[in-house]
Structures are given as C-alpha cells and as structure tokens.
C-alpha positions as MATLAB code, in Angstrom:
seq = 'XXXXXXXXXXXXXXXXXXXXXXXXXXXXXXXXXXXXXXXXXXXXXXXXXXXXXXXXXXXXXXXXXXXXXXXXXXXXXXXXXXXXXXXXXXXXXXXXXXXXXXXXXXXXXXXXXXXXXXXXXXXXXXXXXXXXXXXXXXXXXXXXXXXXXXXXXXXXXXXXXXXXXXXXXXXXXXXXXXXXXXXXXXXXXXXXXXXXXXXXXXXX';
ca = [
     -13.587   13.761  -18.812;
     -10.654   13.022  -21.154;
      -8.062   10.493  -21.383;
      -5.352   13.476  -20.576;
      -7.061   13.994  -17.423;
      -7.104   10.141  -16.037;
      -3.315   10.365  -17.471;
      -2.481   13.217  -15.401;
      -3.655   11.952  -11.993;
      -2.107    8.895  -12.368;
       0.963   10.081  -12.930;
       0.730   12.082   -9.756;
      -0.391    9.674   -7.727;
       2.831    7.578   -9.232;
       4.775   10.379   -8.080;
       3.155   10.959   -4.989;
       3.902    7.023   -4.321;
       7.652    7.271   -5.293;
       8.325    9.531   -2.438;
      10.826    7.326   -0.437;
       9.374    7.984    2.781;
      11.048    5.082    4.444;
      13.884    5.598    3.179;
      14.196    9.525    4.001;
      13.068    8.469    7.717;
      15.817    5.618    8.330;
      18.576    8.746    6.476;
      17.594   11.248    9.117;
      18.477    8.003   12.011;
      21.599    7.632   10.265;
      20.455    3.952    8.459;
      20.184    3.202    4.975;
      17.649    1.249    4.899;
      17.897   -0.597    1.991;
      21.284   -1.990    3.007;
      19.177   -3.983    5.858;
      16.863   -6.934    6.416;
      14.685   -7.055    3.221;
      16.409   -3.904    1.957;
      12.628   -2.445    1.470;
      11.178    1.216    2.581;
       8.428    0.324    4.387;
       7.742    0.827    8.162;
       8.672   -2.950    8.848;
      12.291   -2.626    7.301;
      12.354    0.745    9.087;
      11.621   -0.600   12.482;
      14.455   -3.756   11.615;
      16.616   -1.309   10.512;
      16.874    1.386   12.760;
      15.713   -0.551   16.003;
      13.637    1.806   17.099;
       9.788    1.753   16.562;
       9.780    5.991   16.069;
      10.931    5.924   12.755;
       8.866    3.314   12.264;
       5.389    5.149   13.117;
       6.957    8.092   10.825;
       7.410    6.191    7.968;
       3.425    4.494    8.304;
       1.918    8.051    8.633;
       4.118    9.256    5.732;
       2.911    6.154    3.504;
      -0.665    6.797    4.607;
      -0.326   10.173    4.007;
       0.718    9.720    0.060;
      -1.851    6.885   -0.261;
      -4.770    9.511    1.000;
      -3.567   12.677   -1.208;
      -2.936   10.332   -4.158;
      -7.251    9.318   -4.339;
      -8.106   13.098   -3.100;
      -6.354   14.856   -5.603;
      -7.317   12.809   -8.129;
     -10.898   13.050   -7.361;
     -10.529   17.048   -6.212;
      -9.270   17.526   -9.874;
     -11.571   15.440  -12.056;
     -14.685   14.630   -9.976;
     -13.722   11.263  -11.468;
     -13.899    7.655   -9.654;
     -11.812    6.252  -12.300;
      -9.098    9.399  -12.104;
      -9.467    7.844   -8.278;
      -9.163    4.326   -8.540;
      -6.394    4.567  -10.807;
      -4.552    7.374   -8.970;
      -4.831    4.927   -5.709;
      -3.055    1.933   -8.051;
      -0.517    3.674   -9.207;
       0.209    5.137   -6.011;
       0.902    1.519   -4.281;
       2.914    0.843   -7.620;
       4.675    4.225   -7.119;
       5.506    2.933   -3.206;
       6.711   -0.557   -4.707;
       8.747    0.781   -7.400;
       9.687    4.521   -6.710;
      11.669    6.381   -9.636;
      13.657    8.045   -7.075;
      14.988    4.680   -5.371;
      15.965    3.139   -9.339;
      12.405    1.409   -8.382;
      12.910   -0.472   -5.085;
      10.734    0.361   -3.407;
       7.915   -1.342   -0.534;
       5.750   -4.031   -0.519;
       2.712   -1.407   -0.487;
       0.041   -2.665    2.422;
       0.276    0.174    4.105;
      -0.602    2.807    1.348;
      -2.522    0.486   -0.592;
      -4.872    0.650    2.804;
      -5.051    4.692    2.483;
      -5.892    4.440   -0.778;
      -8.436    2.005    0.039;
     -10.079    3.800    2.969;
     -10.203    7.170    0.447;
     -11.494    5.697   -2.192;
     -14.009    3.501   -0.477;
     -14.779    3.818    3.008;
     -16.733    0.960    3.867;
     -14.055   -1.353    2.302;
     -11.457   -0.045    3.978;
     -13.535   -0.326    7.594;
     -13.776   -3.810    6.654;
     -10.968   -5.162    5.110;
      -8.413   -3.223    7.506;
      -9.133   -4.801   11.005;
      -9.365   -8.229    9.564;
      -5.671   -7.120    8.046;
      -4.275   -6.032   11.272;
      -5.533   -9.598   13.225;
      -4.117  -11.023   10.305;
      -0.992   -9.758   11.313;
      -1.213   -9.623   15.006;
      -2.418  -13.796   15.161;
       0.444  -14.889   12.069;
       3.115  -12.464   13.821;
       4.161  -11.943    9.714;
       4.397   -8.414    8.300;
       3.903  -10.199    4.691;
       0.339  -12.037    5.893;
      -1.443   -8.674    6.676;
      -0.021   -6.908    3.634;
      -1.301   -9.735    1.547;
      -4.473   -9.914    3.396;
      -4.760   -6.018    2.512;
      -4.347   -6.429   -1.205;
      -6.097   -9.569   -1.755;
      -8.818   -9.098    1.289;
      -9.670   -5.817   -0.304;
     -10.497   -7.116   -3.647;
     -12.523   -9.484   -1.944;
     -14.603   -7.035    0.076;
     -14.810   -4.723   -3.029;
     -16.555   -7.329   -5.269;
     -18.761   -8.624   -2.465;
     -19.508   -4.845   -2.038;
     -20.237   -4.601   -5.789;
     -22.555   -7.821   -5.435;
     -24.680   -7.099   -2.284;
     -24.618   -2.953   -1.999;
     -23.826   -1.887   -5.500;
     -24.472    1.913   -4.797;
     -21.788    2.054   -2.831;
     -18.962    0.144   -4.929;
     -18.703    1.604   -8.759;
     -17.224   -0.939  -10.602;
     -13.734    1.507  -11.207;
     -13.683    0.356   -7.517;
     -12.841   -3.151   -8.806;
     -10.204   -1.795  -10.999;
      -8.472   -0.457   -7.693;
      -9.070   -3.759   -5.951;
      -7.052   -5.701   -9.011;
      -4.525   -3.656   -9.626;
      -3.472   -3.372   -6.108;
      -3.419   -6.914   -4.955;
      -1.226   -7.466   -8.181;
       0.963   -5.141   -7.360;
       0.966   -6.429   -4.146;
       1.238  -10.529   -4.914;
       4.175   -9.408   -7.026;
       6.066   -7.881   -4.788;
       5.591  -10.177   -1.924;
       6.430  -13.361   -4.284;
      10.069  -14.072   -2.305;
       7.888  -13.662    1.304;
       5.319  -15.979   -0.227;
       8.207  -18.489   -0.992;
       9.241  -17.884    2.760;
       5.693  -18.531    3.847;
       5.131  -22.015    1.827;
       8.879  -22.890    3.332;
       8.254  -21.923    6.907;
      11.427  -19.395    6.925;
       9.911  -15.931    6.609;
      11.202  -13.879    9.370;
       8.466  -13.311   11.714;
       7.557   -9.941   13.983;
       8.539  -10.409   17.787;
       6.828   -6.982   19.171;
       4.334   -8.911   21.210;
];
C-alpha cells in the first residue's frame, strides 16, 4: 500500500467530516445555527437552537453516518487499518473544522464514536455506554464527548495490552488523534467545567 493511497482516504474522510450536517438540519428549521448558544453544528447546539429535539436526532444520525462511511471506505478501498484509523481522525477533525463552514465546525463526540465503533468494535461497545452515563449522571454535553475521546484511548490501549489481536496498534493512532482533536476543541467547555458555569442539559 502506498503513501498516495493513505493520502487519499484521508482526505475523504476529511471531506466526508466537513459535511455541515448540523448546520444543513437547523437551515431546513429556519435557524442558523451557528448564530446560537455555542454557535457549534452538533446535535446539542441543534437541539438549543431550534428547540425541538427532531432536528436534533437528524443531525446525530447524519454525524454517525459520516463517521461510519469515513472508516468503511477507507478500509473498502485499501484493505488498510491505517487508511482506517486515519480516515476515522480526520473525519472527527473534518466535523470540528469543516472547509465548508470557514472551519467551525463541532466538538466531534458523536462521529468520533462512529468512527470508533467501525474501526473497532469492541472499543466502541465499551467505551460508548460508559460515555452516555457520563452524560446522563453530569447532565453536561461536554463530559460525555470528552469521556468519548479520552475514554476511547483508554479502552484502545488497555485493548492493545490485554487482547492484542484485536487492537492493531494503527488503532492507537485513532485513539490519539481523536481525543486531541477532541480536548482541543472542548478547551472553553473545560474552562466552564473547572469554573462551575458550563451550561448544563435539562432533558431529564
């Protein structure tokens, strides 16, 4: 497999992460969702936005949907687990900073956990329910997303450690990249967090 190839597929699965899902969701309910709340495209600023918890589901499935295609593709075209891994990355970068929103994008938890569950299964069983009771207990959007890119990692290397078969080490390379991405764009809800002022979810 070439460099050219690993190139390729992670420039689609930027692409395929740039597609403004949110923000195409909250258009068609007459919102701009970026003018609202933490002016971000994910289903969270949806949901704030529009008031409604429809375009909120829509936006979820869509981000799940580019997370999943970004890892298959890759690995349909190349066979590769590193055209994968880095395909999933630059897919949650591609949702954080999408070229076709001048690269304001999302915070990434939700495709960052597609990604996850494509690329490796068992991680993504794992690391996904303790992400949702990380959000449902904290009643913060910005807890479960972290707990998705920096729980992940976690699970990945323990999965390396105890059951390497089923973790490659490219798997790691996933794990990094997308709980920096992640950490990086959460830094002003982390701020929030250590103040005691991040806006908190009042669904249940």
């Amino acid at each position: 497999m070439t460099i050219g190839y690993h190139v390729l597929t992670t420039m689609l699965g930027y692409l395929l992460g740039s597609l403004p899902v949110g923000y195409l969701v909250g258009k068609l309910y007459g919102v701009d969702v970026r003018q609202h709340g933490s002016g971000r495209t994910g289903g969270t600023n949806v949901w704030r936005a529009t008031g409604q918890l429809e375009p909120a589901l829509l936006t979820v499935l869509g981000d799940v949907a580019k997370g999943l295609l970004a890892v298959w593709l890759a690995r349909r075209l190349t066979g590769s687990e590193l055209s994968a891994a880095l395909s999933g990355a630059a897919a949650v970068f591609g949702h954080n900073w999408p070229i076709f929103l001048r690269f304001k994008g999302g915070a990434g938890g939700i495709t960052a956990s597609a990604c996850l569950v494509m690329l490796n299964g068992v991680a993504g069983a794992i690391t996904i329910p303790i992400a949702v009771l990380a959000l449902f207990l904290s009643h913060y959007a910005s807890v479960g997303t972290l707990t998705v890119g920096l729980g992940g990692l976690l699970v990945l290397t323990i999965l390396r450690l105890v059951v390497p078969a089923l973790t490659p080490t490219v798997h790691l390379l996933y794990g990094l990249l997308a709980a920096a991405w992640i950490v990086w764009a959460l830094r002003p809800n982390i701020r929030r967090l250590l103040r005691g002022t991040e806006r908190r979810i009042t669904l249940w």
